[in-house]
N, C-alpha and C positions, 0 to 999 in steps of 0.2 A: 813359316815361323822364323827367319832369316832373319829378318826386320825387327822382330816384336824381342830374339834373342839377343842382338847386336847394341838394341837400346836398354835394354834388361840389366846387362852386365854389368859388375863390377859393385862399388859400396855407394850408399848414399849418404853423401858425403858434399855436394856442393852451398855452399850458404850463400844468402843475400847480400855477405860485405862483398863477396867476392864476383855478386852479378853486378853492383853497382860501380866495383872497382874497372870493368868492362867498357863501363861506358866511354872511358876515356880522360876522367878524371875532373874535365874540365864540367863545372855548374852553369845550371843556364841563369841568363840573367834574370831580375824580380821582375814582373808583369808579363811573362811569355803565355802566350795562352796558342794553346795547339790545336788544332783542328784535325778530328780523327774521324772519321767516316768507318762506321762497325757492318757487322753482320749480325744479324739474331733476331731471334723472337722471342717480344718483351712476352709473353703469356707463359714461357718455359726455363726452366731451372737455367741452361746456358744461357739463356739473353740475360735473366738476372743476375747471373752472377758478376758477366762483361760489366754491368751495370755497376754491379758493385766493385769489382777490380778499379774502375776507372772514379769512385766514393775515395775508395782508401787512397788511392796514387795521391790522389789532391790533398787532402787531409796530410800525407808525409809528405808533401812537396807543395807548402802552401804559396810558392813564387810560380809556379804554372798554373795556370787555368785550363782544362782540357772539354774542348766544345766537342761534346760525345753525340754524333748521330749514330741509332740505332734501327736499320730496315731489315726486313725481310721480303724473301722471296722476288718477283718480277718488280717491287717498290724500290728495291734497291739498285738494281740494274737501271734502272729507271732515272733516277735518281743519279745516279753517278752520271750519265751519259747527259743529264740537266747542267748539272756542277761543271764539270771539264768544259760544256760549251760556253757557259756564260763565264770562265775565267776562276769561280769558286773551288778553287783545287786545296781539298785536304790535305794535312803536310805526312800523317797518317792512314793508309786505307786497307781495309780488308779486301785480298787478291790471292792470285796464283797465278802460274807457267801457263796455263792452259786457255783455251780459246774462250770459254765462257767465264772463269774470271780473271783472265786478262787481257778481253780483248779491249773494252774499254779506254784503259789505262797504257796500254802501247800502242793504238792510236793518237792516244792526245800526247804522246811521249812521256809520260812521268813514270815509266819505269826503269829505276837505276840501280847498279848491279848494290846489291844490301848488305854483300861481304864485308866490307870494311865496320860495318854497322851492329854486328850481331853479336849478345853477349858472348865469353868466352866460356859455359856451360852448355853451347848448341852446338848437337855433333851435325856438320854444315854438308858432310858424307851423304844424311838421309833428305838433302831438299833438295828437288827437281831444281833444274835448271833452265834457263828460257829457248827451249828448243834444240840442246844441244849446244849452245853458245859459250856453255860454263857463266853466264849470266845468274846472278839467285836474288831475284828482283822483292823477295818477301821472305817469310819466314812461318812456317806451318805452324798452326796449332797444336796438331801432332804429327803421328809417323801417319803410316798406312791408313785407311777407311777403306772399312766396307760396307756399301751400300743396298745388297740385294737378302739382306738379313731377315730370317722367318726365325721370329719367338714363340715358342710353346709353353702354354699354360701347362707345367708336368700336374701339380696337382688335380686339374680340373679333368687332363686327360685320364689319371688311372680312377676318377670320378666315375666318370662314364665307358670305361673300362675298355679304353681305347689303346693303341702302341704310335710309336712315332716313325710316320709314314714315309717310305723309299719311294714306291714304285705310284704313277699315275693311279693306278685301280686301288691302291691303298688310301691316295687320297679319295677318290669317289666313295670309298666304303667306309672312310670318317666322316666324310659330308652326311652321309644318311644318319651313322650314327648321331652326328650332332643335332640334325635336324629332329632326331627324337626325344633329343634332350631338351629342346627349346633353345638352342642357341644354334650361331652359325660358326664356319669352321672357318672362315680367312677374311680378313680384312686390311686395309691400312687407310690413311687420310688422303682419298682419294680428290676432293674439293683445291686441295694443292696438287695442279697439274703438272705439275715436276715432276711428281713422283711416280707417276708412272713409267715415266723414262727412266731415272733417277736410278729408283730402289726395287721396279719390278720387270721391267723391256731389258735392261741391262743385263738380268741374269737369264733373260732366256733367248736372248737372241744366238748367243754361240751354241746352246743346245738344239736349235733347229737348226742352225748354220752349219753346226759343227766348225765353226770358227771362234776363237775368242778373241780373234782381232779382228771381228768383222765389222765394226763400226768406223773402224780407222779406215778400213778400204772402201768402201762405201763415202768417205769425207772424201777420200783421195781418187774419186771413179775408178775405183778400179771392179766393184760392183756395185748393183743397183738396189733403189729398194721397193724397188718391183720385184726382186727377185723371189724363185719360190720360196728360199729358207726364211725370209723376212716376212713376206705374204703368213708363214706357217708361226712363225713369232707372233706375230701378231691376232692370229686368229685364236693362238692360246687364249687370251681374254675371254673371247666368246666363249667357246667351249669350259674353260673355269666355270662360266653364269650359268650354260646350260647342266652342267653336272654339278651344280648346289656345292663347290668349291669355291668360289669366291662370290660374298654378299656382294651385290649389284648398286645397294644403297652405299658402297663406299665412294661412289663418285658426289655424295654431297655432305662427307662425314669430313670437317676438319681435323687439325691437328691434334688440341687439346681434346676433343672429345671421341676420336678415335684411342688414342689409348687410353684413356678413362673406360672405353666398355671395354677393352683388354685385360684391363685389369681387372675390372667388377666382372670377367667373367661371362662379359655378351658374346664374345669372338675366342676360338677354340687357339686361335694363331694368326698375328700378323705380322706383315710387312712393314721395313720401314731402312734404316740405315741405323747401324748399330752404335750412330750419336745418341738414339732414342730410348735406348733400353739400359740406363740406370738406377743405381738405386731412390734416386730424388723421382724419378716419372716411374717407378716401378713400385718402390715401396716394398712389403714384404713380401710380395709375389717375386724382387729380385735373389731370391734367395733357392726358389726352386725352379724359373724359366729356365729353359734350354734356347739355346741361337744355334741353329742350321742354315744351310744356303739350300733355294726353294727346292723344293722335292723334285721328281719326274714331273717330266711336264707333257702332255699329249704333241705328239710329230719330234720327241726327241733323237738327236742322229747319234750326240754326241757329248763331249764336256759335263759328263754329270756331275752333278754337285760341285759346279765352277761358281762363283761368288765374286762380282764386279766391286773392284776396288780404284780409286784415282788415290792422291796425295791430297790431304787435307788443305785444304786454303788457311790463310793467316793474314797477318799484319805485313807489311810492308812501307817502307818511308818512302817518298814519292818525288820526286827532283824538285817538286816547289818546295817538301820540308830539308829538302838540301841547302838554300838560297841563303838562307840567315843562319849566322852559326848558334847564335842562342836557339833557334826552335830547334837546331838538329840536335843539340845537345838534350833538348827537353825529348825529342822523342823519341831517342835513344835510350834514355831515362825511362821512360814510360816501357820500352819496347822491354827491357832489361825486369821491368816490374812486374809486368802482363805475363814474362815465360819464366817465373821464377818457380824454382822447385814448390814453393807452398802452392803455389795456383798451379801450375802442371797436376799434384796431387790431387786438388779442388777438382781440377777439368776431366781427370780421370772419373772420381765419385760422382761427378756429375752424369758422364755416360758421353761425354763430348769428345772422347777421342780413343781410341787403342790401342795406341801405342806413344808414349814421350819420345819430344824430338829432344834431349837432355843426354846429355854422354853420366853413363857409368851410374844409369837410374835404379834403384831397385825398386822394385811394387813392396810399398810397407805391408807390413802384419797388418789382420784384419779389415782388408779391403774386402769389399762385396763380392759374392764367387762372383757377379757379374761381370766383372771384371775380369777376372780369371777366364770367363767360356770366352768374351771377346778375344782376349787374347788369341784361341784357339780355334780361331777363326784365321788365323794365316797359314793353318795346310792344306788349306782349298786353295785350287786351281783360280789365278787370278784371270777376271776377264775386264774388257775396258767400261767405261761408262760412258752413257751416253754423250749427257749434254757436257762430256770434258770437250765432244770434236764435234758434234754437231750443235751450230748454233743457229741464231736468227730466225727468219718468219717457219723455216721447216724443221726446225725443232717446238716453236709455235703450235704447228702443223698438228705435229706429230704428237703434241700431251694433249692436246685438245681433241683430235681424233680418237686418242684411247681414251678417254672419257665417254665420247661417243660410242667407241664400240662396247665398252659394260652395261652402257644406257640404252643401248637396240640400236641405234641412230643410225649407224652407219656399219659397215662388212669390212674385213679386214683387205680386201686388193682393193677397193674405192681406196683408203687409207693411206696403203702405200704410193698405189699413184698420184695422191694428192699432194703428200709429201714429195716422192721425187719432182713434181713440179715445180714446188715451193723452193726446191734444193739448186734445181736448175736456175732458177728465178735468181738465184744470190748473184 
């Protein structure tokens, strides 16, 4: 809660003369039109809203033009690595410090250090840095994320007059309960193989490892992922399906329609990243979920109830929108518009972030407890995320395997040794 108190502090108090006053003063010239490369998914409340932040920016700033690309998922990565090689470099892009969203963008070099660039409402304290370098090549959307987040339907469970499960055997003896209700107990949107890295491997690798920096030593050889703790990571999946703990059918259940039956009540509890659980994708089920990090898990050593968090990725200005002083003005402009207290507020209600990266922010009156349980999600034990360190064909590998292993296809040591092949392979 360090994080979530440090940004919390103090009055709210900063207005939008005083973001725009940031930018530097100076106006971009008439006909600048910026080219900003997003993140998001136009089907959910956060891509619309990007959507809409970058409507209004134009509409106050009708001398910029801003060419809004908006992808998700492997489209985007995709996407960017297209753009850089044919010379197409946005003068805005959505990144991070870390090897999967930045490794793109400091390969093609267009990451430049974004201090001089960042409104004076950003406490510049809570953003990583490019490896240690004091580099801050972008600017988060928020503070902290956490990614390995289990929501509980509280109504539906004293429905069926269940409690909220600690121990492995607790979940096996809510699985049956559920299953005599007619509904299942866990899911998430398995069809996006991210997420199994992502939002559910993350948080149980260090309970069988008993390590929660075991994913960083493993990038670094210093172990393998053959090893037993990782073998038992992963066999968690299976043993989930066979003990009626995790629906099997999530490996073909997308985004939007995964939590739609969480909410209607198909699924007792799921998985996801706690971007996902607002009140715009929750609705009035936001008002009595509970957020936990995953229960016991079968073959745990250690780290219980550890909850995998990175630094959120953001916007960053790119050494080609350095080139011309009018676009760097205009994206400064923009960048100053996108992190303003009124959209910071927006991004919270929407469920897209946990914490403001905004000095001396306070959570207004009447925000959704949803808001409030995220919060309270920073006194759990942090562990790393996957694809922040493992990248390329054996992170590939590896979401695509654990699809396989809910789907029967494949056993969790096939898995790892395919992966560490793949890892070696790089």
């Amino acid at each position: 809660m360090k994080l979530f108190n440090k940004v919390l502090k103090g009055a709210l108090a900063v207005a939008m003369v005083a973001l725009m006053a940031s930018c530097g003063g100076a106006k971009a010239s008439k006909g600048v039109t910026l080219k900003v490369m997003g993140y998001g998914d136009n089907s959910n409340s956060e891509g619309q809203t990007f959507k809409r932040i970058v409507d209004e920016f134009m509409a106050e700033n009708p001398d910029i033009t801003v060419d809004y690309e908006l992808l998700y998922d492997e489209a985007y990565h995709q996407k960017a690595v297209a753009r850089l090689a044919a010379g197409d470099v946005p003068d805005v892009a959505y990144m991070g410090a870390d090897s999967r969203w930045g490794s793109e963008w400091q390969e093609a070099n267009q990451q430049v250090d974004n201090n001089p660039y960042f409104p004076s409402n950003i406490d510049t304290s809570l953003i990583p840095d490019f490896f240690g370098t004091g580099v801050k090549p972008y600017l988060p959307l928020g503070g902290s994320n956490f990614c390995t987040v289990v929501a509980i339907n509280m109504e539906l469970l004293e429905k069926i007059g269940g409690k909220v499960p600690e121990t492995y055997e607790d979940m096996k003896a809510l699985a049956k309960l559920c299953k005599a209700n007619g509904i299942e107990l866990m899911s998430t949107h398995g069809a996006d193989g991210w997420v199994w890295g992502s939002c559910v491997m993350s948080g149980i690798i260090p309970r069988t490892t008993g390590d929660t920096k075991w994913i960083e030593k493993a990038v670094n050889k210093e172990v393998k992922f053959t090893d037993a703790g990782f073998v038992a990571a992963l066999d968690v999946l299976s043993q989930w399906v066979k003990d009626g703990v995790l629906d099997p059918k999530s490996v073909l259940t997308d985004n939007g329609t995964g939590m739609s039956n969480f909410v209607n009540g198909k699924y007792l509890m799921y998985i996801d990243g706690q971007w996902a659980f607002g009140e715009s994708n929750l609705g009035a089920l936001s008002k009595t979920v509970k957020l936990i990090s995953i229960p016991e898990v079968p073959g745990e050593k250690a780290c219980h109830g550890s909850l995998a968090g990175a630094w959120q990725v953001g916007y960053g200005i790119t050494k080609k929108g350095t080139e011309d002083p009018a676009v760097l003005e205009a994206a400064k402009k923009f960048i100053a518009y996108f992190y303003s207290e009124a959209e910071t507020i927006q991004r919270l209600r929407d469920g897209a972030i946990s914490a403001p990266i905004l000095k001396d922010f306070v959570l207004p009156e009447g925000m959704d407890p949803c808001i409030a349980a995220k919060a309270a999600l920073g006194a759990y034990e942090s562990c790393y995320v996957i694809d922040s360190y493992l990248t390329g064909v054996a992170n590939d590998t590896l979401n695509a395997g654990m699809q396989d292993i809910v789907a029967g296809n494949i056993d969790a040591k096939t898995l790892a040794e395919n992966v560490q092949k793949a890892f070696d392979a790089q």
